[in-house]
C-alpha positions in Angstrom: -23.0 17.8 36.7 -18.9 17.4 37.4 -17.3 19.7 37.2 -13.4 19.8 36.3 -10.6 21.9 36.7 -7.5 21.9 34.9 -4.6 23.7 36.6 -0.2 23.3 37.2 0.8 23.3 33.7 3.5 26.1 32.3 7.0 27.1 30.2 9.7 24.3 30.7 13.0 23.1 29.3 13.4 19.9 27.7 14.2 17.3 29.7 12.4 18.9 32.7 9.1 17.8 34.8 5.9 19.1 35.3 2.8 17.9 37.4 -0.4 18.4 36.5 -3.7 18.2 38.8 -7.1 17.9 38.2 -10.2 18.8 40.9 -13.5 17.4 40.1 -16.8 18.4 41.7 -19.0 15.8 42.9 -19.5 13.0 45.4 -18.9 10.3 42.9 -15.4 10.5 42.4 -13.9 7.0 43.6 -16.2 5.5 41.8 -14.9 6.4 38.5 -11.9 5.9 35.7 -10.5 9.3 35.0 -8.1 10.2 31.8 -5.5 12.8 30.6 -5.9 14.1 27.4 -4.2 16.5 25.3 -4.6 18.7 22.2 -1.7 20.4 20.3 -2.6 23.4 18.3 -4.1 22.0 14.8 -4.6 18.3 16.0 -7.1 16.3 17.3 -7.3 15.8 21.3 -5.6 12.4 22.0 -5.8 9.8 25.2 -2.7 10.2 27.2 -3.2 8.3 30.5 -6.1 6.6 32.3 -6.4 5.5 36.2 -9.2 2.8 37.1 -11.3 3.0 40.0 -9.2 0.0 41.4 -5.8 2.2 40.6 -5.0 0.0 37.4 -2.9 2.4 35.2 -2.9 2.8 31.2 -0.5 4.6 29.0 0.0 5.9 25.5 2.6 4.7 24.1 4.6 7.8 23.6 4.3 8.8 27.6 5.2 5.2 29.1 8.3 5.6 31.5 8.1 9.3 31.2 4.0 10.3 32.5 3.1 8.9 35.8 -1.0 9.5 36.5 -2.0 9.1 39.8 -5.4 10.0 42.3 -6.1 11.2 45.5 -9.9 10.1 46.4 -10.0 12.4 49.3 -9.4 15.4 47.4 -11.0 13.9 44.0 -8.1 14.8 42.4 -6.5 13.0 39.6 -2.5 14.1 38.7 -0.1 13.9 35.8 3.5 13.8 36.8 5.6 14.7 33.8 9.1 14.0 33.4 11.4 14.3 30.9 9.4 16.5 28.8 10.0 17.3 24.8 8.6 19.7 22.6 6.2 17.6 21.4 4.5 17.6 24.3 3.5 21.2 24.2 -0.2 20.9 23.8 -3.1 21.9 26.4 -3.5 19.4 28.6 -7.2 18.3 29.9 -9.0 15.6 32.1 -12.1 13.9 31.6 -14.0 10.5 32.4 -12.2 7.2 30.8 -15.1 5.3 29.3 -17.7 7.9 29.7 -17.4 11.9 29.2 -18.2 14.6 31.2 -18.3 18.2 30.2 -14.5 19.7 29.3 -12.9 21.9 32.0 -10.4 24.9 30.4 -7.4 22.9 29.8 -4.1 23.6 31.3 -1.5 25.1 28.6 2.3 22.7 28.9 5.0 24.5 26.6 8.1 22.5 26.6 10.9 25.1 25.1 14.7 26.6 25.1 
């Protein structure tokens, strides 16, 4: 069973960047589409950005030009570069499988705030 794990979020400033990484167990990695999500306190968790196994990248709307997602295959790691962050991207952060799910790791918490 994979296992993920959530971890680089914390307090920023508007306008400032953040990056994100995600380590998943297993031997399968490469072989796989992984996702960001996110959940803001009282909302649903929502698809923030997607990576193929073939590095073919997919955006919400609301993150193009600002969220970069990216993987490292020998670490099966997948990352979240985010820049020019705004309030309403405060929300706990999470990755899972893009097309199939896999068990939720903790979350990492993103507060963007003056």
């Amino acid at each position: 069973q994979v296992q993920l794990v959530e971890s680089g979020g914390g307090l920023v400033q508007p306008g400032g960047s953040l990056r994100l990484s995600c380590a998943a167990s297993g031997s399968a990695f490469s072989l796989y589409s992984w996702a960001w999500y996110r959940q803001a306190p009282g909302k649903s968790r929502d698809f923030v950005a997607a990576i193929t196994a073939g590095d073919s990248t997919h955006y919400a709307n609301a993150m193009k030009g600002r969220f970069t997602i990216s993987r490292d295959n020998s670490k099966n790691t997948v990352y979240l570069q985010m820049n020019s962050l705004k309030p309403e991207d405060t929300a706990v952060y999470y990755c899972n499988g893009w097309g199939r799910a896999e068990p939720w790791g903790q979350g990492t918490q993103v507060t963007v705030s003056s």
